[in-house]
C-alpha positions as CSV (number, residue, x, y, z in Angstrom):
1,X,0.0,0.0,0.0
2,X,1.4,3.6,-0.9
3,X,0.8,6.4,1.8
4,X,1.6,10.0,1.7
5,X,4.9,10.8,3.0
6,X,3.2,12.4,5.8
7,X,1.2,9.2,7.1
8,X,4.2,7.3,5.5
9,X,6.3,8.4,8.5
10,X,4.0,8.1,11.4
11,X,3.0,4.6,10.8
12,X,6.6,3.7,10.6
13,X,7.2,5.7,13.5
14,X,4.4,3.7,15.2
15,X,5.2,0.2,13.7
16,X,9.0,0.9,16.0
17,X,7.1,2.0,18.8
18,X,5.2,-1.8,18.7
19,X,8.5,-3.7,18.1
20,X,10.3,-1.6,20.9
21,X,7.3,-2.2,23.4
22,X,5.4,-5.0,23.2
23,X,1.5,-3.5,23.5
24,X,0.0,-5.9,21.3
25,X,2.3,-9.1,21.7
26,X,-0.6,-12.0,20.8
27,X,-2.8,-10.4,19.2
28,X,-6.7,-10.3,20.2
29,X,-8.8,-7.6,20.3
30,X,-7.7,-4.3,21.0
31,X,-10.1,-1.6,21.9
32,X,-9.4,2.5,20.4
33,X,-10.5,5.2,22.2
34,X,-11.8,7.9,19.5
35,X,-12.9,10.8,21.0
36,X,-13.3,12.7,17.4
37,X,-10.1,14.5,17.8
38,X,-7.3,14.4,15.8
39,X,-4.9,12.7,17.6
40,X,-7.7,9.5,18.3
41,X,-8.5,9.8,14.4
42,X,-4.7,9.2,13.5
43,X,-4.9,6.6,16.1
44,X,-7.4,5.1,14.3
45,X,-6.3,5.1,10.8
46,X,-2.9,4.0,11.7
47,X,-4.2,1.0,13.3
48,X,-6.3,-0.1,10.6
49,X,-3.6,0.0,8.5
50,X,-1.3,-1.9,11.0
51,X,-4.0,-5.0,12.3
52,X,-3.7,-7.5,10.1
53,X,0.5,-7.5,10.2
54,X,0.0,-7.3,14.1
55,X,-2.4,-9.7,14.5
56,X,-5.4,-7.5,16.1
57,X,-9.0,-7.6,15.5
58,X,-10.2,-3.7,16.5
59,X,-13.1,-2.1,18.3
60,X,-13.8,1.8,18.7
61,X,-15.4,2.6,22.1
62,X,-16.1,6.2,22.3
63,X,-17.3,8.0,26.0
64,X,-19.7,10.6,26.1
65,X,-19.0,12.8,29.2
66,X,-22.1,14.8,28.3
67,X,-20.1,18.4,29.1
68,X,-20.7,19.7,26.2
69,X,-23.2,20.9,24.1
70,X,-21.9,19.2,21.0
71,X,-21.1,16.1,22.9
72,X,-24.1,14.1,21.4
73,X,-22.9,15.7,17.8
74,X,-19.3,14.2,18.8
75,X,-20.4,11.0,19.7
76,X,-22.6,10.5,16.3
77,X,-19.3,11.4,14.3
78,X,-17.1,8.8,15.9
79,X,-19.8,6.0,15.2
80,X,-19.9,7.3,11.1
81,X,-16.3,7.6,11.4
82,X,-16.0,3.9,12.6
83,X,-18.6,2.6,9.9
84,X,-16.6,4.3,7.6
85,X,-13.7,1.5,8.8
86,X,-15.8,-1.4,8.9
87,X,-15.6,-1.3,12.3
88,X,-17.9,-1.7,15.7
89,X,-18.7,1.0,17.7
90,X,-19.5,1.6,21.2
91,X,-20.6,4.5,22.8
92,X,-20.9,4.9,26.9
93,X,-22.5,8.1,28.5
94,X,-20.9,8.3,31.8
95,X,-21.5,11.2,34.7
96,X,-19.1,13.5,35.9
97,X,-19.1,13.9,39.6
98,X,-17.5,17.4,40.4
99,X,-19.6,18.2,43.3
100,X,-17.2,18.0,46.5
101,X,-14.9,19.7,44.6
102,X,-11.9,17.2,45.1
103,X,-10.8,17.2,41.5
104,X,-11.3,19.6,39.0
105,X,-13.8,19.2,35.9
106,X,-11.0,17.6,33.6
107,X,-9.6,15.3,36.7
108,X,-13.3,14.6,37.3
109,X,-13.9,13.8,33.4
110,X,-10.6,11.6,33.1
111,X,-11.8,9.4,36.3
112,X,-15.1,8.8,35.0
113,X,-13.5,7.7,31.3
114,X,-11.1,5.4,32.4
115,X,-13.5,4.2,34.7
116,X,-15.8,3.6,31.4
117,X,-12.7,2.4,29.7
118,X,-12.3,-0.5,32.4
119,X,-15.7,-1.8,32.3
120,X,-15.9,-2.0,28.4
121,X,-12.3,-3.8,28.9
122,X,-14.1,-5.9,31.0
123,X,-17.4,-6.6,29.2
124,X,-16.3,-7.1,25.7
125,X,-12.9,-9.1,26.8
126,X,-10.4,-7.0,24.7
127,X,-7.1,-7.5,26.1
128,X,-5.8,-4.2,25.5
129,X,-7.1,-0.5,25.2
130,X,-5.2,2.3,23.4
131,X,-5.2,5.8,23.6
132,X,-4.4,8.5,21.1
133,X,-1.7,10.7,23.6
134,X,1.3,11.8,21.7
135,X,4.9,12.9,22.7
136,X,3.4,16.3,23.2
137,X,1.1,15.1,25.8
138,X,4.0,13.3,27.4
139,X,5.6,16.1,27.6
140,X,3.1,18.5,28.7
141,X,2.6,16.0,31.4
142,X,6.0,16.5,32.6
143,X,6.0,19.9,33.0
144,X,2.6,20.2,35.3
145,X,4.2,17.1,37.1
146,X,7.3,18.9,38.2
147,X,5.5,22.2,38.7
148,X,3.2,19.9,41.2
149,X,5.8,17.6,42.2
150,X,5.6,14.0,41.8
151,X,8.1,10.9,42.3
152,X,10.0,8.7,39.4
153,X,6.8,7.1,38.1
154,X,4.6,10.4,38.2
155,X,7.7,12.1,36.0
156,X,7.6,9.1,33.8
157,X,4.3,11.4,32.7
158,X,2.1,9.1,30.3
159,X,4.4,6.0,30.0
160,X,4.2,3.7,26.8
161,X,2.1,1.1,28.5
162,X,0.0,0.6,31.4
163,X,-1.5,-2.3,31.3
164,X,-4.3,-2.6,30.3
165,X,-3.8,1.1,28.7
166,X,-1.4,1.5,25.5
167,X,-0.7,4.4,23.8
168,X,0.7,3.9,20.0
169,X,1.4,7.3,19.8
170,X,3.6,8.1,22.1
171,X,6.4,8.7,20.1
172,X,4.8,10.7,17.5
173,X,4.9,14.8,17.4
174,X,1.4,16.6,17.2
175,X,2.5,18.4,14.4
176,X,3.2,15.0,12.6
177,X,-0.3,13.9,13.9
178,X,-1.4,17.3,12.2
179,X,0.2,16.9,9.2
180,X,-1.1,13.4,9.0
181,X,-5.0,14.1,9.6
182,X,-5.1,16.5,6.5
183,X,-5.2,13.0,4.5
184,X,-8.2,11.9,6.5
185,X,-11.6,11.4,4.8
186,X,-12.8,13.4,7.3
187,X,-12.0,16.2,9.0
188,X,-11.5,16.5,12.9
189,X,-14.0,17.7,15.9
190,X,-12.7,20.5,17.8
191,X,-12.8,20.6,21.4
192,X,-12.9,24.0,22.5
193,X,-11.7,23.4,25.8
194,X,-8.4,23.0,24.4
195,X,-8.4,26.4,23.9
196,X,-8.8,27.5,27.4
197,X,-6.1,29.1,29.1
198,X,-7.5,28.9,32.5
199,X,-6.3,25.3,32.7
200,X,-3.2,24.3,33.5
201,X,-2.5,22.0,30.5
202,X,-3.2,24.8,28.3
203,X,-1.2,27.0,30.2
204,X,1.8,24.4,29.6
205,X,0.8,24.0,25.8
206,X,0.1,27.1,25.0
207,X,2.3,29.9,27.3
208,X,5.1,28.1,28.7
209,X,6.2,25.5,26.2
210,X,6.4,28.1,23.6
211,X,8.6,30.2,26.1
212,X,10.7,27.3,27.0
213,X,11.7,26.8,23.4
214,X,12.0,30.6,22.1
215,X,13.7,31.8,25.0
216,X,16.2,28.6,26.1
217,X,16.1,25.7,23.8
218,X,14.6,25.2,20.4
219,X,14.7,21.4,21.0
220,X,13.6,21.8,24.7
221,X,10.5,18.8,23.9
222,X,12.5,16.6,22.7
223,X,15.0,16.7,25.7
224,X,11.8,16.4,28.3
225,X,10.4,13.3,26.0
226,X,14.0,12.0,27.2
227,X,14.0,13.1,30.7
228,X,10.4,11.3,30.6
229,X,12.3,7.9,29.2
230,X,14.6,8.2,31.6
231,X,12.2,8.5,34.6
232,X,10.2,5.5,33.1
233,X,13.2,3.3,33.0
234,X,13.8,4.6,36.4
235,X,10.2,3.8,38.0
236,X,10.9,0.3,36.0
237,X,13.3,-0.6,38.1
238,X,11.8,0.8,41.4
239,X,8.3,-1.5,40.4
240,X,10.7,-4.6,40.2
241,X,12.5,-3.8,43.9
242,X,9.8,-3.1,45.0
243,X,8.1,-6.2,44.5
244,X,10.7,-8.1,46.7
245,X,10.1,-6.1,49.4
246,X,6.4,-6.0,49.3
247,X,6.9,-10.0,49.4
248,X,8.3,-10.2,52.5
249,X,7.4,-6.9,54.3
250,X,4.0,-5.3,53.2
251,X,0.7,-7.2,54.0
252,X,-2.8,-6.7,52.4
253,X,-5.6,-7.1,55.8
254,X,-9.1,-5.9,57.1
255,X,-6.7,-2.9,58.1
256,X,-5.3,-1.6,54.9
257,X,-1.9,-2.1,53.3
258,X,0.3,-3.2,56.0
259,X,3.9,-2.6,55.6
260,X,6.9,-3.3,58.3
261,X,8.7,-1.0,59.5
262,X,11.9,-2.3,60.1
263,X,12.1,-4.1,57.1
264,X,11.0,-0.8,55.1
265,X,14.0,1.0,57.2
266,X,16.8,-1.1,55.4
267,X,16.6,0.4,51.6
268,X,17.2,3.5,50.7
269,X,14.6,6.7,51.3
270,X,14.1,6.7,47.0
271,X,12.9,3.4,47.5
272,X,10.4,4.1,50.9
273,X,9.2,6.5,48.9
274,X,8.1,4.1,46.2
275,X,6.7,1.9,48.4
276,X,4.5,4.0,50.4
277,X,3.6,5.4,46.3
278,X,2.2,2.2,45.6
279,X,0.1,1.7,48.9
280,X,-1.2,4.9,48.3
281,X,-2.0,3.8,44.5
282,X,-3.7,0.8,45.4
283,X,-5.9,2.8,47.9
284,X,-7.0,4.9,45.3
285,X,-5.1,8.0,45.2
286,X,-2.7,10.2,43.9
287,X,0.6,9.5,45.3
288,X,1.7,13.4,45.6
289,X,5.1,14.2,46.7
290,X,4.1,16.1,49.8
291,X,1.9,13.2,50.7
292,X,4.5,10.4,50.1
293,X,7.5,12.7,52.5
294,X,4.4,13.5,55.0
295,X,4.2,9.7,55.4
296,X,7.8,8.3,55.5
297,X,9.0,11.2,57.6
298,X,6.0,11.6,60.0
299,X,5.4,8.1,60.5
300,X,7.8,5.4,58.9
301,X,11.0,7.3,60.1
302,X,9.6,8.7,63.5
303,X,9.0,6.8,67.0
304,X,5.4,6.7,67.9
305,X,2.2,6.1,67.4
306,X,1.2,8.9,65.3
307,X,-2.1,8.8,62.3
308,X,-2.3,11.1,59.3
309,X,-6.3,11.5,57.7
310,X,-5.3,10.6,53.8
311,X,-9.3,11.3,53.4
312,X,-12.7,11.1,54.6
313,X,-12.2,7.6,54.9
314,X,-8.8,6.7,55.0
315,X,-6.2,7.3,57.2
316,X,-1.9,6.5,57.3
317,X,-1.1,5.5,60.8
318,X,1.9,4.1,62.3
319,X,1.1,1.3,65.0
320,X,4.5,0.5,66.5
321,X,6.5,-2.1,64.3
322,X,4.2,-1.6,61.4
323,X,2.8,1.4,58.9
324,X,-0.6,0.7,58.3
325,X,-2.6,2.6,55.4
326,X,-6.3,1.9,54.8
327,X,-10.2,2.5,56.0
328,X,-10.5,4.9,59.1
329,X,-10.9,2.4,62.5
330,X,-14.8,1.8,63.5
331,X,-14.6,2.2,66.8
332,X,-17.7,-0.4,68.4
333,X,-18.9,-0.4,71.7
334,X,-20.2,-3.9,72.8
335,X,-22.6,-4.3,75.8
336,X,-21.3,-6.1,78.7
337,X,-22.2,-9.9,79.1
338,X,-23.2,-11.2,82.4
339,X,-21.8,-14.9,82.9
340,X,-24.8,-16.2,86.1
341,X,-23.1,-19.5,86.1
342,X,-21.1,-22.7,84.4
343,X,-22.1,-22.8,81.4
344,X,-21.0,-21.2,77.5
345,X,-21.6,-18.1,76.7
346,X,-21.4,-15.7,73.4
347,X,-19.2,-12.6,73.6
348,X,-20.1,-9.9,71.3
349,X,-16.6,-8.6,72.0
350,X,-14.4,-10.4,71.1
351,X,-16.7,-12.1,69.1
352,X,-15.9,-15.4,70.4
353,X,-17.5,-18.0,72.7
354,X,-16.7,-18.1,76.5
355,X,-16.8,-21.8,78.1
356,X,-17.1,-21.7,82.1
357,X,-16.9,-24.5,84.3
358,X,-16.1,-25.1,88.0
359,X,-14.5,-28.5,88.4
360,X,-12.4,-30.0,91.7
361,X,-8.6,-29.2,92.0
362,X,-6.6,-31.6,90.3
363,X,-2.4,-32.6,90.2
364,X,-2.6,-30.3,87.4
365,X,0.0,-27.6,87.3
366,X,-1.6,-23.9,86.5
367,X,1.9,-23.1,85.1
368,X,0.8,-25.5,82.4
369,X,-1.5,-23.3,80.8
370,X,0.7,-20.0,80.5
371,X,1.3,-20.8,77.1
372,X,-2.5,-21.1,76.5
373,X,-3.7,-17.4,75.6
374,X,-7.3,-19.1,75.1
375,X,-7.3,-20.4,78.7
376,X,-7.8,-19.5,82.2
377,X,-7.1,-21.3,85.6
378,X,-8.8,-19.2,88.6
379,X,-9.3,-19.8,92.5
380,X,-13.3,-20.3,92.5
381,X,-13.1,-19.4,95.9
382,X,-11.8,-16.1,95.5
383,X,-15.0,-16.1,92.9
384,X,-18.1,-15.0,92.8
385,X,-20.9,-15.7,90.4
386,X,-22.5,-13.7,88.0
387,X,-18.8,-12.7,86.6
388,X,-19.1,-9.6,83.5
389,X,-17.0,-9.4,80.3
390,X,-16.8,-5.8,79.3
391,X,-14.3,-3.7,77.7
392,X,-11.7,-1.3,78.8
393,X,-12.5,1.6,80.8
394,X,-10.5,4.9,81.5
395,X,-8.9,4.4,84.8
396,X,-9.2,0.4,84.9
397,X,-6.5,-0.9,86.9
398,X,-5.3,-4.5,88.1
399,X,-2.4,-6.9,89.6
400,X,-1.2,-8.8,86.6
401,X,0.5,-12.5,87.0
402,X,3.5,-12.6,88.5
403,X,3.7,-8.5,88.8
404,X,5.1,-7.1,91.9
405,X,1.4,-4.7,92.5
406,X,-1.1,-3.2,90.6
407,X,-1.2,-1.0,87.5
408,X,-2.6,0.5,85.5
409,X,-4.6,-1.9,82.5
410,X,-3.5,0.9,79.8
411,X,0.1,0.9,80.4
412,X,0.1,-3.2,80.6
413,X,-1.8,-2.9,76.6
414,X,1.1,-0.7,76.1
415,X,3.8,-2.7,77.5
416,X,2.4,-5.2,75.2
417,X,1.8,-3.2,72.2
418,X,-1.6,-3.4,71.7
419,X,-2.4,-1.1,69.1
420,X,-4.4,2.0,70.4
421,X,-7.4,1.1,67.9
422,X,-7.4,-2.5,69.2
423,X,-8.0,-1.6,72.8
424,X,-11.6,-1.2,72.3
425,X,-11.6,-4.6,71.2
426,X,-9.9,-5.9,74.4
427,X,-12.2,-8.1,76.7
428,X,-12.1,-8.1,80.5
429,X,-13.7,-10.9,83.0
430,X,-14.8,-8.8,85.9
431,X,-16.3,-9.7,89.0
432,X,-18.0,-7.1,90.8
433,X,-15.7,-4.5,90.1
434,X,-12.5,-6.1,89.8
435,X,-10.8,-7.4,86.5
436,X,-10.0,-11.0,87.1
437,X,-8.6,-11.7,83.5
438,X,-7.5,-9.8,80.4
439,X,-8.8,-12.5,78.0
440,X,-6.0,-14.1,75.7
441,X,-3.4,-12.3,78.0
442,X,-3.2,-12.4,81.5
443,X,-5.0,-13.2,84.8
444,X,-4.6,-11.2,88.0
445,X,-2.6,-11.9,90.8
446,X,-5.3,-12.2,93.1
447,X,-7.2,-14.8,91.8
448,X,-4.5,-17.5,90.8
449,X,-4.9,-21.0,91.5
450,X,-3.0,-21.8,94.8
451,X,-1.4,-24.7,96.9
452,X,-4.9,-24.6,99.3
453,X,-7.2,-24.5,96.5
454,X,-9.8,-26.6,96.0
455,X,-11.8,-26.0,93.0
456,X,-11.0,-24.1,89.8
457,X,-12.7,-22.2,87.3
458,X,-11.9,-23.1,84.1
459,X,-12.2,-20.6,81.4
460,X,-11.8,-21.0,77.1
461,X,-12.3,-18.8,75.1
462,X,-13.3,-20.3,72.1
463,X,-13.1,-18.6,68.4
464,X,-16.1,-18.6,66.2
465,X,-15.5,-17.9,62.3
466,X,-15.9,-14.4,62.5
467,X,-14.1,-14.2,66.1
468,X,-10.4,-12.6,66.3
C-alpha cells in the first residue's frame, strides 16, 4: 500500500514503537479510544492499517462525558467515522461527579473515562485499550508534574504502557499527527476546551512550552520526552525492587496495606518513597510528593504512634513495628455480658465464645496453661458468680500474674503493644468490680490457682469464624 509521506512516517514511527514495546504481543482484540479529535482519528487510521500484520482484531469505544453541548454531535461522528472503517462502535455516556470539589472538571472527566474504559475492557474481553496521547502530551505531562511535584513514576508522565492502557502514539509529534490528519476522509471535531487558558494544561501548551523553546532551547520537547524515558526506565526498576520487598514486608488485611517498619527501614529513602507510592496507589489516590515525605518522615522514620487523615475515609497511621494505610478504624462499643453461672456463653466482644466451668482441683499444674492465651485457671473461691465481660474503661487498673502490684490496665496494653485502635476490642472478665482476667493475655494476681485450692474455674475462650 502507498501512503503520503506524511502518514508514510508516522505509521513507521508507530510500527517501531510496537517492536520496541510489546503493546499488542498476541494479538486479540484491541479496543481505540476515538474521542473525534485528531490525535484518536490518527490513532485510528494507523491501526487499521497496521491490524492485520500485528495480529489485532479492532473495536472503537467512544465515551460521552455529556459536558458539552456538542457532545451528542461528537459521539454521532465517531460512530460514522467507525462505519466508515468497517468497524464496531460503542458509545458509553458516563456522569461526571465534580460536586465535592476534590478534582477539577477535567480530573473529574478523566476518572469517569477510564473508569468507562475498564468496564468495556471488562465486558467485551479485549485485552488491551489504546489511547491517542502523543509525545506532546507526554511532555506537557511532565511539566505540570514537576510544577506539582511527583516521584520517578509520576515524572515518567504518560508512560508507553499501562496495562491494560497502551498508547501507539507516544512517540509521534502533534504536528506530525497534524500533518497526517489533512489525508483523512474526514476532518477533525474540535474541542474548545483545548483552547482554554484557565487550565493548567493549556497553560503548559500554549504559554510556557512556547517560552521554554524561544527563550532557552529550540529542541527543549524533545530533551523532556528523554528526561520522561529516563524516569520510566527509572520507575521500572523501582516497580521490580519493589516487588521483593512488598513479598516479605507489606501485608494486604481488614486494616489496609500493612507494611513493616523495620524491614521498610533497610533500603534506601528513594525506594520508601516508592513503596508507600504504591500503597497509596492501590488505595486509590494520587501519590503526591508532599503526601509520600508527610508519610515516610512523620510516621515510617519517626518513633510513635502517630495517624495522618489521607481522606474522609482513610487514614496512614503508624502502629508500632508496622505502617498501616487503609479505611478509618470503627470504633464499636459492645454491651457487657453477664456470665450467672457454668455454662458457654457468646461474647459480642471479642466475638468469640466463653466456656465456664467449676470443676475440683486436680495434680494439674496452673503453670501448664501460661502458654495457653485461650485459657484461664482461677481460684473459685476467690470467685463470685455472676462474673461480666466488658471492655476497657478509662482508669481500669489490676495486679497482673506474677507482677510485683497493681497497675494500670492501659500501660500493661502498652507494655504489650496493643495497638491504640485494638484496645476497644480488648475483653475483660470482671467480678464485681475487679478485673479477674485480660482475656488471651493475662489473669490477676489475686485470683490465681494456689497450693490450698480446692476447686477451679476453668475458662476458654473459644473462636467462632468471625471471632479474632
Amino acid at each position: 500500500m502507498k501512503w503520503e509521506k506524511e502518514r508514510f512516517a508516522v505509521i513507521k514511527r508507530v510500527r517501531e514503537t510496537l517492536r520496541y514495546w510489546p503493546m499488542f504481543e498476541g494479538g486479540g482484540l484491541i479496543l481505540l479510544a476515538v474521542s473525534g479529535g485528531g490525535d484518536s482519528l490518527v490513532l485510528l487510521d494507523v491501526m487499521v492499517q497496521l491490524a492485520e500484520e500485528e495480529g489485532l482484531g479492532l473495536r472503537v469505544l467512544h465515551v460521552d462525558h455529556g459536558l458539552r453541548p456538542e457532545s451528542g454531535e461528537d459521539a454521532l461522528f465517531v460512530s460514522e467515522v467507525a462505519a466508515h472503517y468497517g468497524l464496531p462502535c460503542d458509545v458509553v455516556e458516563v456522569e461526571v461527579d465534580t460536586l465535592d470539589g476534590s478534582l477539577s472538571p477535567e480530573e473529574a472527566a478523566r476518572e469517569a473515562r477510564y473508569g468507562a474504559f475498564r468496564e468495556e475492557l471488562e465486558r467485551s474481553g479485549a485485552r488491551r485499550l489504546a489511547t491517542g496521547h502523543t509525545a506532546d502530551d507526554r511532555v506537557e505531562t511532565l511539566l505540570l508534574r514537576l510544577i506539582s511535584g511527583a516521584g520517578p513514576r509520576g515524572l515518567s508522565a504518560i508512560p508507553p504502557i499501562r496495562w491494560p492502557f497502551v498508547r501507539p502514539l507516544i512517540q509521534v509529534w502533534r504536528k506530525e499527527v497534524e500533518d497526517y490528519a489533512n489525508h483523512l476522509p474526514f476532518k477533525p471535531r474540535l474541542d474548545r476546551s483545548n483552547l482554554d487558558i484557565s487550565i493548567p494544561r493549556n497553560q503548559v501548551r500554549h504559554k510556557l512550552l512556547p517560552l521554554l523553546e524561544e527563550e532557552y532551547n529550540p529542541a527543549v520537547k524533545k530533551v523532556l520526552a528523554r528526561e520522561a524515558d529516563m524516569f520510566s526506565s527509572l520507575a521500572g526498576l523501582l516497580d521490580l525492587l519493589a516487588e521483593e520487598v512488598e513479598a516479605k514486608d507489606v501485608h494486604h488485611t481488614a486494616r489496609g496495606v500493612e507494611m513493616e517498619v523495620e524491614g521498610l527501614l533497610t533500603h534506601p529513602p528513594a525506594l520508601r518513597q516508592h513503596m508507600i507510592a504504591r500503597a497509596l496507589r492501590k488505595l486509590g489516590l494520587e501519590p503526591e510528593f508532599d503526601l509520600v515525605e508527610d508519610i515516610r518522615r512523620g510516621l515510617l522514620e519517626k518513633d510513635g504512634n502517630a495517624r495522618l487523615d489521607l481522606s474522609k475515609e482513610l487514614t496512614a497511621r503508624r502502629i508500632y513495628h508496622r505502617l498501616v494505610l487503609g479505611p478509618r478504624p470503627v470504633q464499636a462499643r459492645p454491651e457487657e455480658t453477664v456470665i450467672p453461672a457454668e455454662g458457654r456463653y457468646y461474647l459480642p466482644l471479642p466475638g468469640a465464645d466463653l466456656e465456664v466451668s467449676v470443676i475440683p482441683r486436680g495434680e494439674e499444674d496452673p503453670r501448664e496453661t501460661a502458654g495457653e492465651p485461650h485459657l484461664a485457671w482461677l481460684d473459685a473461691d476467690s470467685l463470685s458468680f455472676p462474673l461480666k465481660v466488658r471492655e476497657v474503661r478509662p482508669g481500669d487498673r489490676f495486679h497482673p500474674l506474677g507482677a510485683p502490684g497493681s497497675r494500670k490496665l492501659q500501660d500493661f496494653l502498652v507494655d504489650l503493644k496493643i495497638p491504640r485502635e485494638d484496645r476497644d476490642r480488648v475483653a475483660l472478665l470482671t467480678c464485681g468490680d475487679e478485673i479477674v482476667w485480660v482475656l488471651g493475655m493475662r489473669i490477676d494476681e489475686r485470683f490465681k490457682v494456689t497450693e490450698e485450692t480446692t476447686r477451679v474455674v476453668v475458662l476458654q475462650v473459644i473462636k467462632g469464624e468471625e471471632g479474632e
